[in-house]
gemmi code that builds the backbone of each chain (N, CA, C; Angstrom):
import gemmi

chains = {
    "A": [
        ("UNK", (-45.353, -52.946, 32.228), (-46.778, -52.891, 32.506), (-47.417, -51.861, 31.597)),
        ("UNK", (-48.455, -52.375, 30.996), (-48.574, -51.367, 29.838), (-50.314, -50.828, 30.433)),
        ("UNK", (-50.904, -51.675, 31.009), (-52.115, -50.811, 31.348), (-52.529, -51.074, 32.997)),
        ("UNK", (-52.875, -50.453, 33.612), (-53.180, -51.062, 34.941), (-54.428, -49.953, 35.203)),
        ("UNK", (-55.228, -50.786, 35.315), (-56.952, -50.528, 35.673), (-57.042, -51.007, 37.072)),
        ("UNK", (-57.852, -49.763, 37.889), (-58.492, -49.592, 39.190), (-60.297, -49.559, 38.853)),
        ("UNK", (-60.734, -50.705, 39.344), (-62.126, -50.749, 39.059), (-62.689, -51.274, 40.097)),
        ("UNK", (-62.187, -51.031, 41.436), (-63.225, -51.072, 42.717), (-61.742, -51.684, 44.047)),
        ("UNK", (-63.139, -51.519, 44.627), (-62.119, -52.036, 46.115), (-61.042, -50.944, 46.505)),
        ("UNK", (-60.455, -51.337, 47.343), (-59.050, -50.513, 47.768), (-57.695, -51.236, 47.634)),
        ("UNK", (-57.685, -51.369, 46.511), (-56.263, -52.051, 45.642), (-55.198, -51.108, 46.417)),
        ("UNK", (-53.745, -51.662, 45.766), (-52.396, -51.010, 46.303), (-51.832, -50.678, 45.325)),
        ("UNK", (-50.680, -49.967, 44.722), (-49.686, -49.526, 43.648), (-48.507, -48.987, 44.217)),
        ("UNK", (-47.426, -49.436, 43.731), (-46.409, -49.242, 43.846), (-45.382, -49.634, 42.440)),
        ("UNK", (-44.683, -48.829, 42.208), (-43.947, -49.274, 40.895), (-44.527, -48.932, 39.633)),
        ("UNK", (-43.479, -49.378, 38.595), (-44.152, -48.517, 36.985), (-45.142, -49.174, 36.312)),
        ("UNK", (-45.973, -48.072, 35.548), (-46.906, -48.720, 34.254), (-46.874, -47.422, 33.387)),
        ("UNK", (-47.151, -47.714, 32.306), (-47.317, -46.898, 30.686), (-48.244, -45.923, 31.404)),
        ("UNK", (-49.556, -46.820, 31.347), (-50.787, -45.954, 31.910), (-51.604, -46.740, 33.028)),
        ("UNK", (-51.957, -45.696, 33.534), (-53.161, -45.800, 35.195), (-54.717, -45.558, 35.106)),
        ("UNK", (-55.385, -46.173, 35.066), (-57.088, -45.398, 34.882), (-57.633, -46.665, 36.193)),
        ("UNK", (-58.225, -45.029, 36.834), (-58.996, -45.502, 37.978), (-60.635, -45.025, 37.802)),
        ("UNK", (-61.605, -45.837, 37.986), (-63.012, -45.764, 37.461), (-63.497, -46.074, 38.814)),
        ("UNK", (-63.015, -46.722, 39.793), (-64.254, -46.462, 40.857), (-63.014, -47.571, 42.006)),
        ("UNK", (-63.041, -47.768, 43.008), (-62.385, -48.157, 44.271), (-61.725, -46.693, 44.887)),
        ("UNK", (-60.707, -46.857, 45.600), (-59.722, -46.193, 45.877), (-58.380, -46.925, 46.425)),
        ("UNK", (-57.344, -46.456, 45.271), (-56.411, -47.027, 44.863), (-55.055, -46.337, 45.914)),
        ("UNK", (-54.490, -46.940, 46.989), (-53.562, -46.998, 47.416), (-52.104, -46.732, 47.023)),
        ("UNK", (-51.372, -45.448, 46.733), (-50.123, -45.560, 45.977), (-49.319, -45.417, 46.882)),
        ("UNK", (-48.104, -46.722, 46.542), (-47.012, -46.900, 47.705), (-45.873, -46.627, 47.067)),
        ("UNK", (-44.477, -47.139, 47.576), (-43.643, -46.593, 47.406), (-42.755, -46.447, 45.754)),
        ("UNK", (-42.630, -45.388, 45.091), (-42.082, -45.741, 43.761), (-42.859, -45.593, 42.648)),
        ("UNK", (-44.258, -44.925, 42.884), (-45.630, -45.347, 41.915), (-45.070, -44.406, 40.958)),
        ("UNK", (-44.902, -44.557, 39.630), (-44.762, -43.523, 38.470), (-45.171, -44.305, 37.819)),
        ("UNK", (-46.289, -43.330, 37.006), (-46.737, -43.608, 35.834), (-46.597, -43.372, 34.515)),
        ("UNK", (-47.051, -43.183, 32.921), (-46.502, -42.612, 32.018), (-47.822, -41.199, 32.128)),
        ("UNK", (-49.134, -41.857, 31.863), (-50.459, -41.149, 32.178), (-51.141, -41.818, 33.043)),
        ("UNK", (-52.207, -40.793, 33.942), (-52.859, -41.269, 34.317), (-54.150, -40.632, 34.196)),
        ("UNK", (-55.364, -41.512, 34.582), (-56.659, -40.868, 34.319), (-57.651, -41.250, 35.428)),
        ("UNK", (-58.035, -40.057, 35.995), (-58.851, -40.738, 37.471), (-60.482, -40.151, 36.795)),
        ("UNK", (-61.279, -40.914, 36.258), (-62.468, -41.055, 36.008), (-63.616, -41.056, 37.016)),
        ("UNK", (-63.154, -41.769, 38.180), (-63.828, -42.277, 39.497), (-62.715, -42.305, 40.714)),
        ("UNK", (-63.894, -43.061, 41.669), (-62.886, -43.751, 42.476), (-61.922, -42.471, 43.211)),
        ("UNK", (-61.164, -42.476, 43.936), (-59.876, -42.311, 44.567), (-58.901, -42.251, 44.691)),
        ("UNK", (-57.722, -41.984, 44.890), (-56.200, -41.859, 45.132), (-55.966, -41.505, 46.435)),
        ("UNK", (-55.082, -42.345, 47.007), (-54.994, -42.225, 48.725), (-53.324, -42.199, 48.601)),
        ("UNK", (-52.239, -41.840, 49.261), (-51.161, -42.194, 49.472), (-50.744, -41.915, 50.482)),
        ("UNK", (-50.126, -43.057, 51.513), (-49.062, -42.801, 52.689), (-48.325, -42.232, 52.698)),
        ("UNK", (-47.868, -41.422, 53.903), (-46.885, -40.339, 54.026), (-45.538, -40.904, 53.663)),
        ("UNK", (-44.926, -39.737, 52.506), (-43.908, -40.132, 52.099), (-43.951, -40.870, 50.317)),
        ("UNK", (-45.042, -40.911, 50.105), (-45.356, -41.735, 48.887), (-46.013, -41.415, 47.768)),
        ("UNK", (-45.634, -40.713, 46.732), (-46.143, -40.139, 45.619), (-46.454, -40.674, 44.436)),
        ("UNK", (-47.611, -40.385, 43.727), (-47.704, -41.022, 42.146), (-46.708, -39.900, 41.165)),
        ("UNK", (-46.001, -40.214, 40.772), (-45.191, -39.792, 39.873), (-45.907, -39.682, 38.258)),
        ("UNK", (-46.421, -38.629, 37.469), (-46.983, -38.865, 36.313), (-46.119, -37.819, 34.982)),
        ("UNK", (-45.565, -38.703, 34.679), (-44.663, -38.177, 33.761), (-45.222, -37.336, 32.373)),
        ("UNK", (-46.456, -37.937, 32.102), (-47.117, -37.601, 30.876), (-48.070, -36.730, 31.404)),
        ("UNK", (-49.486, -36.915, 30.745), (-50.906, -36.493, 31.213), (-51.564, -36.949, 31.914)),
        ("UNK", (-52.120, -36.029, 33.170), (-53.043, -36.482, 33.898), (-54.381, -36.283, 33.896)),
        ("UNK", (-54.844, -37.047, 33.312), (-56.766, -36.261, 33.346), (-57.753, -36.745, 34.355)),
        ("UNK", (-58.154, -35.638, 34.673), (-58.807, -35.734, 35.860), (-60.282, -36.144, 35.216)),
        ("UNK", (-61.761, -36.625, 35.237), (-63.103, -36.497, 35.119), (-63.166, -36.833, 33.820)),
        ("UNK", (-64.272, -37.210, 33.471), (-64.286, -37.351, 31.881), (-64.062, -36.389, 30.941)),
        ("UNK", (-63.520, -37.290, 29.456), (-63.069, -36.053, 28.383), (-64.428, -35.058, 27.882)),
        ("UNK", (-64.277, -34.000, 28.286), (-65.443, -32.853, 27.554), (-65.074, -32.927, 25.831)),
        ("UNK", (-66.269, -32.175, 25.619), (-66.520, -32.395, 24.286), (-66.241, -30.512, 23.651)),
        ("UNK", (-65.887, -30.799, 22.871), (-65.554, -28.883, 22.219), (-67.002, -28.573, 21.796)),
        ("UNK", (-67.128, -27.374, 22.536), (-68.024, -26.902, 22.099), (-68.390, -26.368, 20.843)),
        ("UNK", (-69.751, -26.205, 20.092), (-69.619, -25.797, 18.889), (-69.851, -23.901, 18.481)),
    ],
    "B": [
        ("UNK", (-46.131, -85.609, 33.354), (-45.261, -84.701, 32.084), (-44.967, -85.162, 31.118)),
        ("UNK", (-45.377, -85.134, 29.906), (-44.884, -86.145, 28.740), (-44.200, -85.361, 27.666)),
        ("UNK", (-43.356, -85.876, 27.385), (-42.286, -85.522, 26.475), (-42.523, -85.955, 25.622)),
        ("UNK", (-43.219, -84.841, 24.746), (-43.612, -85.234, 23.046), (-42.974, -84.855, 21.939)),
        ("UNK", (-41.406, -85.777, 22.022), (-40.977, -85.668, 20.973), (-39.814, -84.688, 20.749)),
        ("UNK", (-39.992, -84.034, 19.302), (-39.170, -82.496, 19.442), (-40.125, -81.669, 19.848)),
        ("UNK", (-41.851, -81.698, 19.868), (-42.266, -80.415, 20.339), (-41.746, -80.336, 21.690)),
        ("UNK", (-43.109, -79.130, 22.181), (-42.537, -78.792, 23.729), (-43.362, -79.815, 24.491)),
        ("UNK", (-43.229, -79.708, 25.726), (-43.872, -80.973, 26.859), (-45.262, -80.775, 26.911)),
        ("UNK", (-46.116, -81.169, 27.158), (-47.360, -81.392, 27.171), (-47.741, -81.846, 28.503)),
        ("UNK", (-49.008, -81.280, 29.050), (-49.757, -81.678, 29.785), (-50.713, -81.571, 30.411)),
        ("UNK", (-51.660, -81.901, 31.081), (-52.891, -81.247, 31.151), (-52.588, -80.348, 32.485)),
        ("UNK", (-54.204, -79.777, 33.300), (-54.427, -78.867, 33.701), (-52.897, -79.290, 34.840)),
        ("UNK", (-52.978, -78.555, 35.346), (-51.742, -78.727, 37.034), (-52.543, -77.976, 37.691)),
        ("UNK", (-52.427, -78.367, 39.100), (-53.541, -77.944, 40.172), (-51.867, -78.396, 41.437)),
        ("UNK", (-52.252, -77.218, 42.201), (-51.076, -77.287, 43.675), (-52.208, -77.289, 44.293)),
        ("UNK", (-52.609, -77.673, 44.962), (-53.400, -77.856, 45.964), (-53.519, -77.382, 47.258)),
        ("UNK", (-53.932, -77.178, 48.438), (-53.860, -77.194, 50.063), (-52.894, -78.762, 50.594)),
        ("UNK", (-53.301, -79.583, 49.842), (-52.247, -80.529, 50.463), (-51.153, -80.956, 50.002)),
        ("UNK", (-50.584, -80.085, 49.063), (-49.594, -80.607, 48.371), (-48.425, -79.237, 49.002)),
        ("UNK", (-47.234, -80.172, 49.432), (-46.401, -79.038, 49.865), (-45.723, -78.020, 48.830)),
        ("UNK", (-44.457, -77.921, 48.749), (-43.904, -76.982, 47.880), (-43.209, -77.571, 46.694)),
        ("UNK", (-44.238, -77.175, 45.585), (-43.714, -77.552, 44.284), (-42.537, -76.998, 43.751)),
        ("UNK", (-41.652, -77.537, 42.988), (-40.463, -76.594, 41.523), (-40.620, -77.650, 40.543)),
        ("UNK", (-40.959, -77.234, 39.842), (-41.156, -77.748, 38.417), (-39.899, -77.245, 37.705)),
        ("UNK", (-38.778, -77.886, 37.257), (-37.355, -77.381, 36.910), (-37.772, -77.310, 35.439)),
        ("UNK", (-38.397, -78.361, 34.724), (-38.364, -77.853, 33.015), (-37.489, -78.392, 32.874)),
        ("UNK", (-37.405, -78.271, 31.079), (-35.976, -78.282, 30.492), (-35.513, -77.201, 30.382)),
        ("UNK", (-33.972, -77.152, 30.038), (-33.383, -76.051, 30.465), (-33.367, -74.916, 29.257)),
        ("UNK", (-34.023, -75.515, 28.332), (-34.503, -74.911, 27.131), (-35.302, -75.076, 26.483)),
        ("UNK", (-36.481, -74.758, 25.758), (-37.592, -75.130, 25.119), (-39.058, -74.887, 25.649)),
        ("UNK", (-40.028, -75.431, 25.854), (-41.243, -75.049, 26.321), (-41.952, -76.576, 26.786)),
        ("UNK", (-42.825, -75.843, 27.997), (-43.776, -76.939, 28.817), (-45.052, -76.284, 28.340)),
        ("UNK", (-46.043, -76.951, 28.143), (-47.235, -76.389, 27.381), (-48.151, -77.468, 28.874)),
        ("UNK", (-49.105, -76.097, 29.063), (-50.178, -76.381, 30.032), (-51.378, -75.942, 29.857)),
        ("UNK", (-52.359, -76.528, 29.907), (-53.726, -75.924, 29.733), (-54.282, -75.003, 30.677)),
        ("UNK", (-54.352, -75.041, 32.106), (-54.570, -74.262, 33.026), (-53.460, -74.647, 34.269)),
        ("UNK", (-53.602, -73.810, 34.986), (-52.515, -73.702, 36.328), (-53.232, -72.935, 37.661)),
        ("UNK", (-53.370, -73.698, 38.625), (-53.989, -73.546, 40.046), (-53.044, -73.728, 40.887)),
        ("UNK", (-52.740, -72.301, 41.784), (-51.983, -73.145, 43.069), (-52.977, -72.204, 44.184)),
        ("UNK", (-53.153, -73.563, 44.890), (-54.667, -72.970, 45.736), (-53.672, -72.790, 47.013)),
        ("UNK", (-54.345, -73.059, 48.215), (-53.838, -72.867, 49.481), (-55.145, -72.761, 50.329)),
        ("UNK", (-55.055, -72.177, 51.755), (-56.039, -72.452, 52.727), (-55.413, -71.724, 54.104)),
        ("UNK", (-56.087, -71.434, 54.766), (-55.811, -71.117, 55.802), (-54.995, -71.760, 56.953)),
        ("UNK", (-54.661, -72.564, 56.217), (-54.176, -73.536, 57.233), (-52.644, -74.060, 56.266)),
        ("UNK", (-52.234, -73.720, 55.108), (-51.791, -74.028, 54.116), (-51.578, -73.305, 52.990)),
        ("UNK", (-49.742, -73.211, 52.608), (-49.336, -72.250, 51.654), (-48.817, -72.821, 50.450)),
        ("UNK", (-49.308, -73.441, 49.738), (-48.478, -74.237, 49.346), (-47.976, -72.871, 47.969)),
        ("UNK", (-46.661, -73.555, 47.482), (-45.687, -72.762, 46.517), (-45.253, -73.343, 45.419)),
        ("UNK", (-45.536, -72.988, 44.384), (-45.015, -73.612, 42.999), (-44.098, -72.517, 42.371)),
        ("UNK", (-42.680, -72.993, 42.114), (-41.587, -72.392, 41.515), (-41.274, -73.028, 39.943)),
        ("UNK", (-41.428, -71.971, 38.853), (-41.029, -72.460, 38.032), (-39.821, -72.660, 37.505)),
        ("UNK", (-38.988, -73.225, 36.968), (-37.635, -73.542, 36.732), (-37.249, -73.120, 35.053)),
        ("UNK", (-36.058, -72.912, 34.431), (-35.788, -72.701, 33.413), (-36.445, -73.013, 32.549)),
        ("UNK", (-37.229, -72.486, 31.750), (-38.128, -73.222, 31.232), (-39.177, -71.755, 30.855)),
        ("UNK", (-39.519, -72.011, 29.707), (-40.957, -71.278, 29.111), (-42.385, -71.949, 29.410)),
        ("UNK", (-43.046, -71.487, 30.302), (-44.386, -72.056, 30.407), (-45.427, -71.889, 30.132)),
        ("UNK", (-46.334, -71.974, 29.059), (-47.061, -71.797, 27.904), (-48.490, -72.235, 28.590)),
        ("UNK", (-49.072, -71.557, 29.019), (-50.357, -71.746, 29.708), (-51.115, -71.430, 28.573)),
        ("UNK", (-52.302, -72.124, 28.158), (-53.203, -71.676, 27.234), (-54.495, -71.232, 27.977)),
        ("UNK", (-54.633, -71.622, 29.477), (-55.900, -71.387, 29.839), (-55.643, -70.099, 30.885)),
        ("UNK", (-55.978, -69.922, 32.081), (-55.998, -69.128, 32.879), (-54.947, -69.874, 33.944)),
        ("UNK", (-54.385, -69.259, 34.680), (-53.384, -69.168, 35.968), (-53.861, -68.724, 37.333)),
        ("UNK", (-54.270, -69.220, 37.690), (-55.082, -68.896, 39.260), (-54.248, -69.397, 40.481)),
        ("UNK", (-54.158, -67.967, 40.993), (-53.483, -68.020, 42.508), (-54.121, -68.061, 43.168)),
        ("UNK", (-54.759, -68.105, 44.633), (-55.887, -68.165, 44.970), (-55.495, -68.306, 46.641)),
        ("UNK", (-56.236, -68.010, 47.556), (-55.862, -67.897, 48.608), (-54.303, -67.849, 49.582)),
        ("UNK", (-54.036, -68.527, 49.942), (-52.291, -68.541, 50.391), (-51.552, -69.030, 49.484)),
        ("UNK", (-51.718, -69.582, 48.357), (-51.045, -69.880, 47.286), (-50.013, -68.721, 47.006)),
        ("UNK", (-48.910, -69.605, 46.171), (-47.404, -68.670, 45.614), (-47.105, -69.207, 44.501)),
        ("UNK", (-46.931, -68.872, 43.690), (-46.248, -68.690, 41.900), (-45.145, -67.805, 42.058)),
        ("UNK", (-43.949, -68.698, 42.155), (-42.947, -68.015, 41.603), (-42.383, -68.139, 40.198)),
        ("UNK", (-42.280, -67.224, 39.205), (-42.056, -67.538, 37.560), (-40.987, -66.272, 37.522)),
        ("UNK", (-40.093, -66.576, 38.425), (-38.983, -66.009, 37.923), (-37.275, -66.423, 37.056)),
        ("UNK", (-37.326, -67.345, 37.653), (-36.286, -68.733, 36.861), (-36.500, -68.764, 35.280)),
        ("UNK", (-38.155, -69.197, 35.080), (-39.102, -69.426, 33.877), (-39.434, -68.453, 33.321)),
        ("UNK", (-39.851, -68.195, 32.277), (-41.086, -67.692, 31.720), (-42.476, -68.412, 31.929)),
        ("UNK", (-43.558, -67.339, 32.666), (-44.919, -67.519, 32.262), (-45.542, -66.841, 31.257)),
        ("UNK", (-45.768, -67.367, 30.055), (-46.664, -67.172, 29.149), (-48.042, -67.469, 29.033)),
        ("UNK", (-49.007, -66.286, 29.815), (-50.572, -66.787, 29.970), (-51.002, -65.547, 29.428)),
        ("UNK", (-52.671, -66.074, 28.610), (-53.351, -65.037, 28.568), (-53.983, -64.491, 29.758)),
        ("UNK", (-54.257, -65.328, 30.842), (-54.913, -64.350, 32.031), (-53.971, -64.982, 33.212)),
        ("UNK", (-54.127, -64.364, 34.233), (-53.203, -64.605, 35.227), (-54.107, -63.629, 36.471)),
        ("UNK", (-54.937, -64.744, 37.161), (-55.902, -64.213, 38.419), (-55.114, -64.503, 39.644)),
        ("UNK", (-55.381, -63.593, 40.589), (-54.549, -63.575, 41.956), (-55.499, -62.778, 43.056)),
        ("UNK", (-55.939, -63.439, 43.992), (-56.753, -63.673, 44.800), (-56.708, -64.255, 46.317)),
        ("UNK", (-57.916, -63.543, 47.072), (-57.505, -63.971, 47.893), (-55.875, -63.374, 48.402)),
        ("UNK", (-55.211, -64.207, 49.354), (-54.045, -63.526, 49.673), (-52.601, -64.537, 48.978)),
        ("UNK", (-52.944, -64.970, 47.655), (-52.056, -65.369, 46.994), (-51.203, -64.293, 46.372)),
        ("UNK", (-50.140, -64.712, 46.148), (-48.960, -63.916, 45.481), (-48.246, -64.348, 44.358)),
        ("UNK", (-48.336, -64.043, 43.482), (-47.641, -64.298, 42.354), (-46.131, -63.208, 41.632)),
        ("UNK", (-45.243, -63.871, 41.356), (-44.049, -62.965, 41.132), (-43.468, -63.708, 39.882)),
        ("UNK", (-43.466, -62.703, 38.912), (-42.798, -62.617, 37.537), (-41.655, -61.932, 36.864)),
        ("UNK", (-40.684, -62.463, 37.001), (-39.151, -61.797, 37.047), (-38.393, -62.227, 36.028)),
        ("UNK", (-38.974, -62.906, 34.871), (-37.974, -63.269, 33.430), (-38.711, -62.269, 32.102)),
        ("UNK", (-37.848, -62.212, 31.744), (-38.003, -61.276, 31.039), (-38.797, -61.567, 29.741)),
        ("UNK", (-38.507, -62.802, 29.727), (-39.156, -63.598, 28.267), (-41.193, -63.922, 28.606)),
        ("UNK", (-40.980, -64.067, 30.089), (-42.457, -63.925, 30.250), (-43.849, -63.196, 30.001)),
        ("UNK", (-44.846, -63.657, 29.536), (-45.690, -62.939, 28.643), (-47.613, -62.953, 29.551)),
        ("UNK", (-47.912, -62.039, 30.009), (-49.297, -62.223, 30.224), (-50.024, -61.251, 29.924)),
        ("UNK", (-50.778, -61.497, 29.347), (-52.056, -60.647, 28.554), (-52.992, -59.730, 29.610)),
        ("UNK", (-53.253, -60.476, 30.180), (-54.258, -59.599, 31.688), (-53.720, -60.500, 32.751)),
        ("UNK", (-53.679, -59.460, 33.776), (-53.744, -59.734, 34.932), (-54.795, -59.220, 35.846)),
        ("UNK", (-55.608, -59.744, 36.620), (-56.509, -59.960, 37.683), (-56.714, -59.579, 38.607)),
        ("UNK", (-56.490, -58.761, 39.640), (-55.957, -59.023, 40.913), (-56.772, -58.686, 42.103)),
        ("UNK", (-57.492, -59.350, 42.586), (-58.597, -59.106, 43.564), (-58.381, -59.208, 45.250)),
        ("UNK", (-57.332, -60.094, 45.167), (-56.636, -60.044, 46.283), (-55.061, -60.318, 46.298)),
        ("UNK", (-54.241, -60.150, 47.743), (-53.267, -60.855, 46.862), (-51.662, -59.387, 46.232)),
        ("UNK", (-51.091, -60.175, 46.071), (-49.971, -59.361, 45.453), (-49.731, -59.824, 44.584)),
        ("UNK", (-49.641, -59.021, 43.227), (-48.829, -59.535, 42.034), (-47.608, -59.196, 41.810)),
        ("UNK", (-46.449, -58.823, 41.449), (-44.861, -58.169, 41.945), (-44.668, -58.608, 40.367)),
        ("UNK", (-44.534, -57.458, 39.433), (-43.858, -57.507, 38.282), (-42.225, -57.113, 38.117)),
        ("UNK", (-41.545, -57.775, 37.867), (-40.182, -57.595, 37.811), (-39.445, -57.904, 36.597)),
        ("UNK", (-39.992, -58.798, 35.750), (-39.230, -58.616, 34.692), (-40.662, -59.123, 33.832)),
        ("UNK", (-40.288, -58.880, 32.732), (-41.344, -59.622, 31.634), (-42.218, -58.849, 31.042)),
        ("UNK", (-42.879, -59.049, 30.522), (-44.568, -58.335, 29.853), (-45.562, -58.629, 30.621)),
        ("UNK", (-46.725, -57.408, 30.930), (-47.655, -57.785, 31.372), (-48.854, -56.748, 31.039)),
        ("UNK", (-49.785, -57.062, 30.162), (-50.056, -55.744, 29.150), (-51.221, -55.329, 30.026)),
        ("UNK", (-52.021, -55.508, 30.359), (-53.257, -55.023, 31.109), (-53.598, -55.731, 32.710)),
        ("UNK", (-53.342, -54.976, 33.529), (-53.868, -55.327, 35.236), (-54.777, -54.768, 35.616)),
        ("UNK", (-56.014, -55.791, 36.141), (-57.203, -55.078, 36.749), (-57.068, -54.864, 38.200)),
        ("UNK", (-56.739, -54.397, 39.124), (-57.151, -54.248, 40.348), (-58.136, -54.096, 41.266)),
        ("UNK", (-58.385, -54.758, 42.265), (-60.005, -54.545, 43.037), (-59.556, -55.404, 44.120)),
        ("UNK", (-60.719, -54.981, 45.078), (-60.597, -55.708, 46.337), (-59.114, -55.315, 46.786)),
        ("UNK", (-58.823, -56.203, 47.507), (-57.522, -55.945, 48.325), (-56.369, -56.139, 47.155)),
        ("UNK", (-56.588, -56.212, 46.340), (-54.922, -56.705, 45.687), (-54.207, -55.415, 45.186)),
        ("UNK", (-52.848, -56.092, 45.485), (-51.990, -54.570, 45.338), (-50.909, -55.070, 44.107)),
        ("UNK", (-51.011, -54.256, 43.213), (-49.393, -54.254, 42.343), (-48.174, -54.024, 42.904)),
        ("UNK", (-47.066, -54.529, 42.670), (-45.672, -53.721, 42.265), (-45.533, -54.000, 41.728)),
        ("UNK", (-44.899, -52.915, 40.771), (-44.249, -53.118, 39.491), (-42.298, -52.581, 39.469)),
        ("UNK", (-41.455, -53.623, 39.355), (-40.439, -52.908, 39.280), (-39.713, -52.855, 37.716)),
        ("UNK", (-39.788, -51.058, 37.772), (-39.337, -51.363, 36.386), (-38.370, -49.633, 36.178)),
        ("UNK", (-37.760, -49.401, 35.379), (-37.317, -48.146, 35.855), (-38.436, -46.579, 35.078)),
        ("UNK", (-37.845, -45.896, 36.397), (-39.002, -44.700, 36.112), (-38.609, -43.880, 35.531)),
        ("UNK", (-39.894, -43.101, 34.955), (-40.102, -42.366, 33.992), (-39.130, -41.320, 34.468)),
        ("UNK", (-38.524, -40.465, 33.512), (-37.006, -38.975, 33.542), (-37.831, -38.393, 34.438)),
        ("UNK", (-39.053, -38.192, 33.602), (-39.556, -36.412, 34.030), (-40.854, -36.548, 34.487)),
        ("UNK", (-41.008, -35.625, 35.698), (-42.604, -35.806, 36.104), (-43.467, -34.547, 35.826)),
        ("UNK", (-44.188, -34.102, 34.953), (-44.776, -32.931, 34.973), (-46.347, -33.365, 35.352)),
        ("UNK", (-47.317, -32.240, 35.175), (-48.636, -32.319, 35.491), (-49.196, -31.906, 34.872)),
        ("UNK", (-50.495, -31.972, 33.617), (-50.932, -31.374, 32.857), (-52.628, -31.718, 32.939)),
        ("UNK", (-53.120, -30.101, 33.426), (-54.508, -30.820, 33.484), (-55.751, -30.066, 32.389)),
        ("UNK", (-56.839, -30.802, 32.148), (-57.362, -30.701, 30.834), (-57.858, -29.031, 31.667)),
        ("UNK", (-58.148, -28.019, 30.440), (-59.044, -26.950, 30.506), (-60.506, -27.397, 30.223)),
        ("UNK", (-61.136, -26.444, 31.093), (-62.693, -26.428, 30.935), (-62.903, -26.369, 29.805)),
        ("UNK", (-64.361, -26.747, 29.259), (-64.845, -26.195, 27.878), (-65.380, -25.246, 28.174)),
        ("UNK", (-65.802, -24.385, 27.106), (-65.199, -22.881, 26.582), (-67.062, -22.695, 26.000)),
        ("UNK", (-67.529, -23.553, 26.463), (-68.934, -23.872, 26.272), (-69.840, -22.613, 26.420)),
        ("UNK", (-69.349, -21.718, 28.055), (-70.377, -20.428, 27.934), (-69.307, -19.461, 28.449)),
        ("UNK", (-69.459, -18.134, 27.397), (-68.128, -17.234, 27.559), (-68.766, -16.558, 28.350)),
        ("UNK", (-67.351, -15.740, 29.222), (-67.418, -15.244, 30.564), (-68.472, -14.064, 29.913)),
        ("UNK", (-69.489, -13.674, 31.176), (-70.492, -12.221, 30.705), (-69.666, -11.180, 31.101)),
    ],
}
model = gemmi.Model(1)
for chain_id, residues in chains.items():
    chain = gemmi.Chain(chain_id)
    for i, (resn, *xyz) in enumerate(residues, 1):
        res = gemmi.Residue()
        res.name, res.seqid = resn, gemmi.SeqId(i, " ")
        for name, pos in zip(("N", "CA", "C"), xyz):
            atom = gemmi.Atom()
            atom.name, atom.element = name, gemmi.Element(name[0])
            atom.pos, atom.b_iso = gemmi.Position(*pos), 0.0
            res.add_atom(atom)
        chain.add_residue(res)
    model.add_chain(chain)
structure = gemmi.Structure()
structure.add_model(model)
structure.setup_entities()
């Protein structure tokens, strides 16, 4: 799984992908969720007890800022 | 199903229906079935299930699961550019040779297990699994503020 997009509703996840970007729902992570990156733009992350997103790489939280000059 | 020849099989759209019970489409046991689109609907009242069989299945159009409907393409390869799943259909992809460009998923379970599947949208009720093996190492790295106004 090379990209998996959260773009509304209250979807589920469980199991691997490269990368995660959530922009607006709230996304359900069940059992096994590892990712490579993930990027929560919007939206949510909920997980049942016992059940973790695993993020091996980078996680960015909010949109990318810009360097100041 | 028409057998054209040395290419692969040919045929138009396939539609499973609410009244059609449980499909397997076996294929040949090598080579390719070429389809324009693929529907397996269902109903509340009705599940119907299409299993694909040895066989590469070369969808050129879209793949729609759609209410109680089931796609199993684990035997096969599914090769689609889109692959929608809806409603409380389920679709499961477990060969490795299988190829889909986007996946859909608005309702519904999609269950990746073997194959390619390069981009999944999620919404509404639909949930992924993906089984595939996980990443060594889990660290956490989060961006720094910008540096925009220095501390007074």
């Amino acid at each position: 799984m090379s990209q998996v997009n959260v773009i509304g509703g209250t979807p589920s996840f469980s199991g691997n992908a490269t990368k995660l970007t959530v922009t607006a729902g709230s996304l359900n992570i069940g059992a096994g969720a590892a990712v490579g990156a993930a990027t929560l733009n919007g939206g949510t992350l909920s997980a049942t007890a016992g059940h973790e997103l695993a993020v091996s790489g980078v996680l960015t939280i909010g949109p990318r800022m810009r360097r100041a000059r | 199903m028409h057998h054209g020849g040395h290419g692969p099989f040919s045929t138009t759209d396939a539609v499973i229906d609410p009244t059609t019970s449980n499909v397997a489409v076996a294929g040949p046991a090598s080579g390719s079935v070429a389809i324009n689109s693929l529907r397996v609907g269902g109903s509340n009242n009705s599940s119907p299930t299409l299993t694909l069989g040895a066989a590469a299945f070369n969808v050129t159009g879209a793949v729609n699961v759609v209410s109680n409907g089931t796609l199993n393409a684990t035997a096969g390869a599914l090769v689609a550019p889109t692959l929608n799943v809806s409603g409380a259909g389920a679709a499961t992809l477990g060969n490795a040779s299988g190829n889909v460009t986007t996946a859909n998923v608005s309702g519904g379970l999609l269950t990746v297990g073997a194959g390619t599947v390069g981009t999944v949208n999620l919404s509404g009720l639909g949930s992924l699994a993906a089984v595939r093996p996980c990443p060594r190492s889990t660290s956490l790295e989060a961006r720094r503020p910008s540096r925009a106004t220095p501390p007074s």
